[in-house]
ZAMIGU-930469 format. One record per atom (N, C-alpha, C): x, y, z. Coordinates in pm, whole numbers, plus 50000, padded with zeros to 5 digits. Layout:
# residues N
XYZ;...
***
This chain:
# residues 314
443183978909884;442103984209802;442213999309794;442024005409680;442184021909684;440884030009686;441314036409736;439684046609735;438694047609633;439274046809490;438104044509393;437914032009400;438544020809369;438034006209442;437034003109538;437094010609665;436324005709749;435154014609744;435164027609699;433934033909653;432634024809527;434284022509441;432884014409353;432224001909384;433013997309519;432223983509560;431743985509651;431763996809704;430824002809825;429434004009749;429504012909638;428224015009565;427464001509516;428093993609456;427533981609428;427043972009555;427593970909666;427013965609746;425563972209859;425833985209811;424153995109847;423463990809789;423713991509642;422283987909554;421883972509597;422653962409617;422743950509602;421723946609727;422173954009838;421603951209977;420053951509977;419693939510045;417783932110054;417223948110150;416003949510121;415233959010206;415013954310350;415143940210373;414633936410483;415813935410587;416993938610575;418023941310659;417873956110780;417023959810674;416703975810738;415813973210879;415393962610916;414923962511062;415743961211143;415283962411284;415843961711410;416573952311402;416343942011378;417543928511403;418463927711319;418913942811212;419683944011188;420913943411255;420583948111388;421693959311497;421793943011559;421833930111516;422243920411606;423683920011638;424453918111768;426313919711696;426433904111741;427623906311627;428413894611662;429753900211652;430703887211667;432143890911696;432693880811624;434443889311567;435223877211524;435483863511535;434983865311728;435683846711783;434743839111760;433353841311655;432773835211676;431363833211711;431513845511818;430283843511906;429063853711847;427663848111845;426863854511775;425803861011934;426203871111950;425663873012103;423913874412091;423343878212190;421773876312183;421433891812167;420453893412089;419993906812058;419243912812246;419603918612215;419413929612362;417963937212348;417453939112470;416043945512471;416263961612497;416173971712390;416393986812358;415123993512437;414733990112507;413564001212610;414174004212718;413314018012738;414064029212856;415594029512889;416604027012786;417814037012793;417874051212791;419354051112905;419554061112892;420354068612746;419834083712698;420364089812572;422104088812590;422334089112705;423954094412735;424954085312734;425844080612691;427084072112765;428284088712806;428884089912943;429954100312929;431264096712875;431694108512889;432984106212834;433854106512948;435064110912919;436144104613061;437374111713024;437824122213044;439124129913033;440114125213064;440294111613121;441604108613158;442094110013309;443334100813314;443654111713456;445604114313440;445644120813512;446834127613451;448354118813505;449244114713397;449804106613388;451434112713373;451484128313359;452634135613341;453834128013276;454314124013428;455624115413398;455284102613284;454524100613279;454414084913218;454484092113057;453504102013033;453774107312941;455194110012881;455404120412977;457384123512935;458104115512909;458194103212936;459164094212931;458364088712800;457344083612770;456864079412637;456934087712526;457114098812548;457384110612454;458604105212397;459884104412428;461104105212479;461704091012326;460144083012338;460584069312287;459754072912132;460634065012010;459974062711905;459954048311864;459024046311801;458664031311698;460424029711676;460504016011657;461294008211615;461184011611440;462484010811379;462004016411220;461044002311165;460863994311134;460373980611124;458873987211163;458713987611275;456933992511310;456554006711254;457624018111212;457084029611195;457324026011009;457584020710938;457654021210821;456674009210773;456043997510864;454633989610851;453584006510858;453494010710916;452734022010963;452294033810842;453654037410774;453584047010680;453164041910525;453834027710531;453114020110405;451684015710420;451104013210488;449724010010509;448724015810466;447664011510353;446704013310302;445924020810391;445214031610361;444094038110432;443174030710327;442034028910476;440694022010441;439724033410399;438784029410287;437954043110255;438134051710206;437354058610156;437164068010012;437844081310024;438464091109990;439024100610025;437684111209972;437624127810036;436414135210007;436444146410065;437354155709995;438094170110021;436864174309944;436084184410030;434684195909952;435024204509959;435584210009851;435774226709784;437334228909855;437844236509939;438954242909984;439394229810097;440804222810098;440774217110229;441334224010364;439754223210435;440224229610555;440984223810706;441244209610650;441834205610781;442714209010836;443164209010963;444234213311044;444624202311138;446034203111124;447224197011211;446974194711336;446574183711399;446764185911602;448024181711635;448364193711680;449794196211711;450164188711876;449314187611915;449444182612068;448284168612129;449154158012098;448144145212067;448064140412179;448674145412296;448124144912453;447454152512527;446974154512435;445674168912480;444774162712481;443444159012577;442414157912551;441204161712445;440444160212398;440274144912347;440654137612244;442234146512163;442904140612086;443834127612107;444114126612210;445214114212311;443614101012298;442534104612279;441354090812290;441234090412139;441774092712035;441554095111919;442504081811845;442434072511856;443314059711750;443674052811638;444734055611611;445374053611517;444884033711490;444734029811406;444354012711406;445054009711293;446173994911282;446763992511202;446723975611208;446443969111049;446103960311091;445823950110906;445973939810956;446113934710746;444803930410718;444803924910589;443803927310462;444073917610401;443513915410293;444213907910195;444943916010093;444783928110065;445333938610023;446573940510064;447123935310203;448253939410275;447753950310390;448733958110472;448763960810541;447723976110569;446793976910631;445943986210565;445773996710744;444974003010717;444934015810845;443444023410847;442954023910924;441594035111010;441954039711102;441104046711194;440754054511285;439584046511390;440414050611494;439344049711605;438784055411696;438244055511791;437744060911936;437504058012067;438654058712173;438044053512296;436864055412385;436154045012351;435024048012474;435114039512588;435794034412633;435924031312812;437634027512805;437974023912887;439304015312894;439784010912852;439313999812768;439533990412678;439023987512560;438183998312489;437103989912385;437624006212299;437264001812179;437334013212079;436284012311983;435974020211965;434384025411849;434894024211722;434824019611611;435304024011476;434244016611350;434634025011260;433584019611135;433803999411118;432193993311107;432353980811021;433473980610970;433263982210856;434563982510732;435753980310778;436103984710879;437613983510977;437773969011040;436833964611079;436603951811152;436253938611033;435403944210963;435053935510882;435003937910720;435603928410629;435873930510487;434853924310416;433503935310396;432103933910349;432403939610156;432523947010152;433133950310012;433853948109946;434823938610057;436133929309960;435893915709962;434763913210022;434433897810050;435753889310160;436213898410239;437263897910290;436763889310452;435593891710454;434723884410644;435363892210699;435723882110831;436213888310989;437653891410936;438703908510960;439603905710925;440373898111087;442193893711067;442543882211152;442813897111280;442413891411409;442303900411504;443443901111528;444323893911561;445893890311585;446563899711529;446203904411419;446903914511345;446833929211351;445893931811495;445253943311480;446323948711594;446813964611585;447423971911689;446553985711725;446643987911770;446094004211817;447054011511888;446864025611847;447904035311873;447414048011919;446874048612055;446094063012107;446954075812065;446394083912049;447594099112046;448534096711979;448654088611855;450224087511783;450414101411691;451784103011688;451944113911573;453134110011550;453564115711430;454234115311362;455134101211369;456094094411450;456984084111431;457024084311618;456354088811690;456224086011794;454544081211904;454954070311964;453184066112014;452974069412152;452584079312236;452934084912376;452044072612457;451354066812399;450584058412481;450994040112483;451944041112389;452404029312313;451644025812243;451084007912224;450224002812159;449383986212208;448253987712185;447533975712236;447273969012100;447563948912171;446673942712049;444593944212068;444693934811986;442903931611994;442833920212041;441643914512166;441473902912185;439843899912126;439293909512055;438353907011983;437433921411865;436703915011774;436613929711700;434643924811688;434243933911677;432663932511702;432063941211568;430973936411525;430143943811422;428793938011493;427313940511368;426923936411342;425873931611248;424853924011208;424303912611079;424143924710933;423723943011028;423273947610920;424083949010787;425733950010887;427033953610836;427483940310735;427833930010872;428613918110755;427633912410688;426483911310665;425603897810624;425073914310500;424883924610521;424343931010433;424883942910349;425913948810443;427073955210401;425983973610375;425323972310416;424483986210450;425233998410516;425364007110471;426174023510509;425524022910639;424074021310674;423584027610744;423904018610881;424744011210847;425153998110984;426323994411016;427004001210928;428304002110894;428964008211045;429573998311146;429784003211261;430523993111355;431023993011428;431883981611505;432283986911597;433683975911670;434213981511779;435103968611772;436153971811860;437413963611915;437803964212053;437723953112118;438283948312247;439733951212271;440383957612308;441863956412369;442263947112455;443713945612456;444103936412558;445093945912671;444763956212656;445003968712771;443863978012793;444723986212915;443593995312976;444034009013017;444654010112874;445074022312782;444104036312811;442834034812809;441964041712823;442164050812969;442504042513105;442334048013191;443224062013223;444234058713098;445434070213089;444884082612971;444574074812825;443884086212747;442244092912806;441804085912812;440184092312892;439134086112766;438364085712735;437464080612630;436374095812618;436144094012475;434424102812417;433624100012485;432374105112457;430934098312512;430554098212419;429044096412411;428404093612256;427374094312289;426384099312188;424814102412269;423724097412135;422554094912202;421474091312085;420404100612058;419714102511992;418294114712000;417644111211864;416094108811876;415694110411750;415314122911665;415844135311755;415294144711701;416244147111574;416224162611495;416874162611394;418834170311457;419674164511353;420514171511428;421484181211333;420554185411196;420934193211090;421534210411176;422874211611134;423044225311212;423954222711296;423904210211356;424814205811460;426064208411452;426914221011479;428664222111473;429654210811558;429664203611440;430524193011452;432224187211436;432974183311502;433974182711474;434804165111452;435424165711338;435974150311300;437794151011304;438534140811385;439604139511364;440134123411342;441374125111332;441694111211206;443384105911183;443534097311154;444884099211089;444644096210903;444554111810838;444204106410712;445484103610598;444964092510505;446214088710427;447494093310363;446704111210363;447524118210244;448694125810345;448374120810461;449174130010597;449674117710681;450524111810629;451284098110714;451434102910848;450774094610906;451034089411057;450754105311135;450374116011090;449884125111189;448644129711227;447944134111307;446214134311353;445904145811292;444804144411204;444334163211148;442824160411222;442374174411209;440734174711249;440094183011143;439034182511132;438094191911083;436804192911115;436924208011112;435524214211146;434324214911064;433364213011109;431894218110955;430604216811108;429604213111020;428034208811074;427074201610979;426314194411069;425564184011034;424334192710880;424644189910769;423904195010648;422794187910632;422774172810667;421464165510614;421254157610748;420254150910813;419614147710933;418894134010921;419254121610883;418554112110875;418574103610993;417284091010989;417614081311116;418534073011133;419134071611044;420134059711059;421604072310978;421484081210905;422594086510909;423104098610900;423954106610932;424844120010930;424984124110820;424754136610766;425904139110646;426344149410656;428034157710626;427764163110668;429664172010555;429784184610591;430924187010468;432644192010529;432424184810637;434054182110700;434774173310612;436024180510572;436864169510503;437604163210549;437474150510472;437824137710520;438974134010446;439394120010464;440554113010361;440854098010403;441024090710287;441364075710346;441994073010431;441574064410563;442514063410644;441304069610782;440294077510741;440084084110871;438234079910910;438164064210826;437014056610851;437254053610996;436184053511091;436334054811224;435954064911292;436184077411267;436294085011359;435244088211386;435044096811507;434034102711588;433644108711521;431964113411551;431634128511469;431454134511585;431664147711643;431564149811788;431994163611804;430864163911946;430524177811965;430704178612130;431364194212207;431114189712354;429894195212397;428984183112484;427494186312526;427834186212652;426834192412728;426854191612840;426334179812964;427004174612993;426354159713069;427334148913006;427584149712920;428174140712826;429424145112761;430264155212789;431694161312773;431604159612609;433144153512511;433394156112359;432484141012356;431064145412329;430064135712254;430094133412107;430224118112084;429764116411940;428754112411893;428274116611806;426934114411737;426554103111622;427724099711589;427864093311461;429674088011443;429684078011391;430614069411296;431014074911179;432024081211164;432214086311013;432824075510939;432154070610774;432734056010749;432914065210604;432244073510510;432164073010383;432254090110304;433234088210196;433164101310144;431704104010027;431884106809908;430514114709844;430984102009731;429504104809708;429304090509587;427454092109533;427424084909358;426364084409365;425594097409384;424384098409398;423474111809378;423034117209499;422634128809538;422294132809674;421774129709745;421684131709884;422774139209944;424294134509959;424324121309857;425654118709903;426494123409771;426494128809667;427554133409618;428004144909637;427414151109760;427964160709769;428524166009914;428334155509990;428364152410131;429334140710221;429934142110323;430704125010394;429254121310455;429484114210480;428644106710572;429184095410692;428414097310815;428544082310912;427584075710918;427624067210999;426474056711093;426004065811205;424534073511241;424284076811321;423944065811441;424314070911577;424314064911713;422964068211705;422014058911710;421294054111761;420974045311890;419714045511907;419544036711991;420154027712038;419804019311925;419934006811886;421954005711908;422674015011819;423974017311808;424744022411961;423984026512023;424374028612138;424514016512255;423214012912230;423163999112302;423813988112286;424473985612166;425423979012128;426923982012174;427093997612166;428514000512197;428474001112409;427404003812453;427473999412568;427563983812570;426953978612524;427483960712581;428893957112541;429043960112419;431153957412366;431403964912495;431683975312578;432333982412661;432473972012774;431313961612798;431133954812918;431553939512941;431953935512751;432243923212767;434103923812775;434493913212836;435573903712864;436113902712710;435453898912653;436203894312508;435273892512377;
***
């Protein structure tokens, strides 16, 4: 699907979406295998999940440095569809991360994985060991009428650049959304996660991610990615939070297909490179979004969800 494609069926499925999705039992998750888990009771959490720097792996590094993709896996990689709208505002200011074993670029994931489109690509985020944060849309094909995509097919690639993966690569033993996303296909729910079948994490370190209802307009924020127009290497960009809603971010870091997933994230104190939000969508439609990206703000509700994926088995 190409970026004007999935923009215009992104838009059509906003308008389309019932008002009554917009409650709490929106945030119900379920998962690919099946399982429709039980909605969770959201009183007296804590605002914080931390983050986790890693621990230092030197040698393991060097020698993974050393190795590249097989041509077969690095040319699946470079052909692969980026998921999501592309949304360069005014000058593009992104920049190159030149060093993808640097903290907290090495927790930053590359996700590759099919479609019915063929072979397509997002962005992710480690938050514990094994589990990765990334937009709905990545997990689930709500705008293509596509359902659960096949998990089997899914790889992840911490810290990849260019034609080399320092961390190697994990499959998925499961991918998680939930009802607001697949059953309603709502921006504002638009959010998931994926189970690994490694513990990849304990070597890259994971984000944290934090919730607040206050406003978080102003917020100097930072987004990184592997975006489409830059095969297989990690860019970031800088901006701050322009518009402040409950359920979402907006905000004028440029983005590009391919970099649905990523963190929106800032370092707080208590909570190290915190994210605030899911970046899933470029500018569309009338303000604040034609002139703005937008994510899924971590909420409560979104938090509490990405703490239980962190805790399940599968």
């Amino acid at each position: 699907m190409t970026a004007k494609t999935f923009a215009a069926a992104l838009g059509a499925a906003l308008l389309a979406a019932p008002v009554a999705a917009l409650a709490s039992d929106a945030h119900t998750p379920i998962s690919a295998r099946g399982t429709s888990f039980k909605a969770e009771s959201f009183g007296g959490n804590s605002r914080v999940s931390k983050g986790f720097k890693g621990k230092d792996y030197t040698s393991d590094i060097s020698a993974a440095l050393s190795r590249t993709l097989s041509g077969d896996e690095a040319s699946a990689l470079l052909d692969a569809i980026p998921i999501g709208p592309n949304s360069i505002i005014g000058p593009d200011e992104r920049k190159l991360v030149k060093k993808t074993t640097k903290y907290p670029y090495r927790a930053v994931v590359l996700i590759l994985f099919e479609t019915p489109e063929g072979s397509s690509r997002c962005t992710g985020w480690m938050i514990n060991r094994n589990t990765v944060a990334t937009a709905g849309h990545c997990v689930y094909g709500y705008q293509n009428n596509a359902g659960w995509y096949n998990y089997k097919t899914f790889k992840m690639y911490p810290g990849y650049t260019g034609s080399s993966a320092p961390y190697g690569s994990c499959k998925a033993k499961n991918l998680y959304s939930v009802v607001g996303w697949t059953q309603n296909g709502l921006d504002d729910y638009d959010y998931g996660a994926i189970k690994l079948k490694c513990n990849v994490g304990k070597k890259t370190g994971w984000f944290g991610y934090f919730s607040t209802s206050k406003s978080l307009k102003g917020r100097k924020i930072t987004i990184a990615g592997y975006p489409g127009d830059k095969p297989r290497t990690q860019w970031k960009s800088k901006g701050k939070v322009t518009v402040s809603q409950v359920r979402r971010v907006f905000y004028q870091n440029d983005t590009f297909g391919g970099m649905s997933g990523s963190a929106v994230y800032y370092k707080k104190p208590g909570c190290g490179q915190c994210s605030i939000a899911v970046h899933a969508y470029g500018t569309y439609n009338g303000p604040p979004f034609d002139n703005n990206n937008h994510g899924t703000r971590i909420t409560k509700y979104v938090k509490k969800n990405l703490d239980d994926w962190k805790k399940r088995r599968k």
